[in-house]
N, C-alpha and C positions, 0 to 999 in steps of 0.2 A: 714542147712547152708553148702557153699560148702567150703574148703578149698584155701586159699589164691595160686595164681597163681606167676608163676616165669615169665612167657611170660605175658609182659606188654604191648609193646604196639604193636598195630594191624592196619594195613594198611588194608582197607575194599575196593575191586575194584568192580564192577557192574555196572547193569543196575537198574532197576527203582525198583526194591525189595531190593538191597542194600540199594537204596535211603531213600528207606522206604515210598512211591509213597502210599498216600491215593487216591481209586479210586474215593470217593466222593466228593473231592477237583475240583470245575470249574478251581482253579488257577495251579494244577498239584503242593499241598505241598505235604509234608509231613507229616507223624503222625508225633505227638508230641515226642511219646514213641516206634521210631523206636527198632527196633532190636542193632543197631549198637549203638545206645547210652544205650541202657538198659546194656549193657555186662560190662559198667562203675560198675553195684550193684555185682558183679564178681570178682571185680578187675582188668579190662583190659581198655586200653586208646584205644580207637578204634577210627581209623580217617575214615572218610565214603566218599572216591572217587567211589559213586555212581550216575550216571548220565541214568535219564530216556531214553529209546528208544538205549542205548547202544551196540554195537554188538561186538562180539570178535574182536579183532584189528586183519585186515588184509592189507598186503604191509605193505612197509618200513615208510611209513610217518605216518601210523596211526601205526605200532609199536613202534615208535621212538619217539611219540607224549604219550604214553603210560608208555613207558620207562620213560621218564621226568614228569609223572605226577604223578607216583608212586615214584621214586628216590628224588622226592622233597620232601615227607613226610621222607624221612631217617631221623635218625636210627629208626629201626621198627625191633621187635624181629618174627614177621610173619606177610604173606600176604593171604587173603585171598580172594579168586577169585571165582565168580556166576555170570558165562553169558555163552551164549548161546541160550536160549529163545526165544529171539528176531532174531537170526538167524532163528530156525526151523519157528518161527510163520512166518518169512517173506518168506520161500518156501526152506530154504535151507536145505539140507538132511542133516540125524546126520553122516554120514561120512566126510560128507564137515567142519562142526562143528566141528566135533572132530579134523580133520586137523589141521584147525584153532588155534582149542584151546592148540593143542603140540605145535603151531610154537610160539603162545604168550606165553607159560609157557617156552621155552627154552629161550624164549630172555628178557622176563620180573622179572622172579624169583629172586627177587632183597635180599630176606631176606632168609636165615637161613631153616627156615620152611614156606613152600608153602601147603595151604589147598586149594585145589576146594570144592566148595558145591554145592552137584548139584542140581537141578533147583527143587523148593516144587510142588508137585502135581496138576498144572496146567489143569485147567477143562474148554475146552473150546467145548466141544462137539463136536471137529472135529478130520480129522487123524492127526491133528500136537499133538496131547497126545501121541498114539502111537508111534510118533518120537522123542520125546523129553526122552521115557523109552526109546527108544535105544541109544540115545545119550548119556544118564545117563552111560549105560553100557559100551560102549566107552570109558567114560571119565577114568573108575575107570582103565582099562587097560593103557591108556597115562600117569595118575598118574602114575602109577608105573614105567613107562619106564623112566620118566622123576621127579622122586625122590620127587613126592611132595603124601599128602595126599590126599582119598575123603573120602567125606559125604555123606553117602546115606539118604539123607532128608526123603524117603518115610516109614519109619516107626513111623517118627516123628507125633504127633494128631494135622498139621496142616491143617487149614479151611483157604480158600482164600475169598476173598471179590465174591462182586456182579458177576463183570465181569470175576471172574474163573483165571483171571492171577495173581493179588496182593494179598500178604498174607494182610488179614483183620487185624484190632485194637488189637484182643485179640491173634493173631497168633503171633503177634510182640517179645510179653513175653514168649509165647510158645518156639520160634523159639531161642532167646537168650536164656533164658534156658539150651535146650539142645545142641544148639553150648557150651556152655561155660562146661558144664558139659564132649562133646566130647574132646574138647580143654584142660582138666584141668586131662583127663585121657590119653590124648597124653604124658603129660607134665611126667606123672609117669615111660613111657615107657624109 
């Protein structure tokens, strides 16, 4: 049992792995037993501004559309941010990404403590795997420049679904788990 948490409530931004995006759904739900609500058995209120097919917010109207859609969940003791994906999958390089991703963490870092997570072990049998580790490595660099955390997902024992991009049913519990376990030894520091 883990030890009761001081950081309550959690603003959850993403694309369709936030969402918690089951890829067996014809209708594009959800699992039931997303990630983002499991972190509730933890002690954390996690609100999940996860939205499938999402891409890091670039230009003023999609930051500022961003801005307001995270600022409407305030007060929120942290945010945490996984995206990216859907950039590399769509052709764009992890330096374009990683751009991207310093110019929305400068302007959207609306809470206290800002976590990126970066993207779980996407298998898709092409060079966007290769790109998405270097964007991984990227990120953990702009983290730092820009005062927020990361999560190196890849040592975590997650299985994605069918289609290699969605964490599967059982990766769900996986995945919160050990967010909430990295989250709850942040908390100590």
């Amino acid at each position: 049992m883990m030890e009761e948490c001081s950081v309550k409530r959690i603003i959850c931004y993403g694309a369709s792995n936030t969402f918690g995006y089951d890829p067996r759904s014809p209708l594009g739900r959800a699992y039931p037993g997303r990630w983002t609500s499991l972190l509730g058995e933890y002690g954390f209120d996690a609100v999940n501004l996860g939205l499938p097919g999402r891409k890091i917010p670039a230009g003023r109207t999609y930051l500022d559309a961003a801005y307001r859609s995270i600022s409407s969940q305030l007060p929120a003791d942290m945010l945490l941010v996984m995206l990216g994906a859907n950039d590399i999958l769509a052709g764009a390089s992890p330096e374009e990404s990683a751009a991207l991703m310093e110019e929305f963490l400068r302007e959207c870092s609306l809470c206290d403590i800002t976590v990126v997570i970066g993207e779980p072990g996407i298998r898709t049998g092409r060079d966007d795997e290769k790109r998405l580790e270097e964007y991984g490595i990227l990120l953990k660099d702009i983290c730092s420049r820009c005062g927020a955390y990361y999560i190196d997902t890849s040592a975590w024992n997650i299985s994605m679904g069918a289609d290699g991009i969605h964490l599967d049913e059982a990766s769900q519990k996986v995945f919160a788990y050990e967010l909430a376990s990295f989250l709850l030894k942040l908390q100590e520091e």
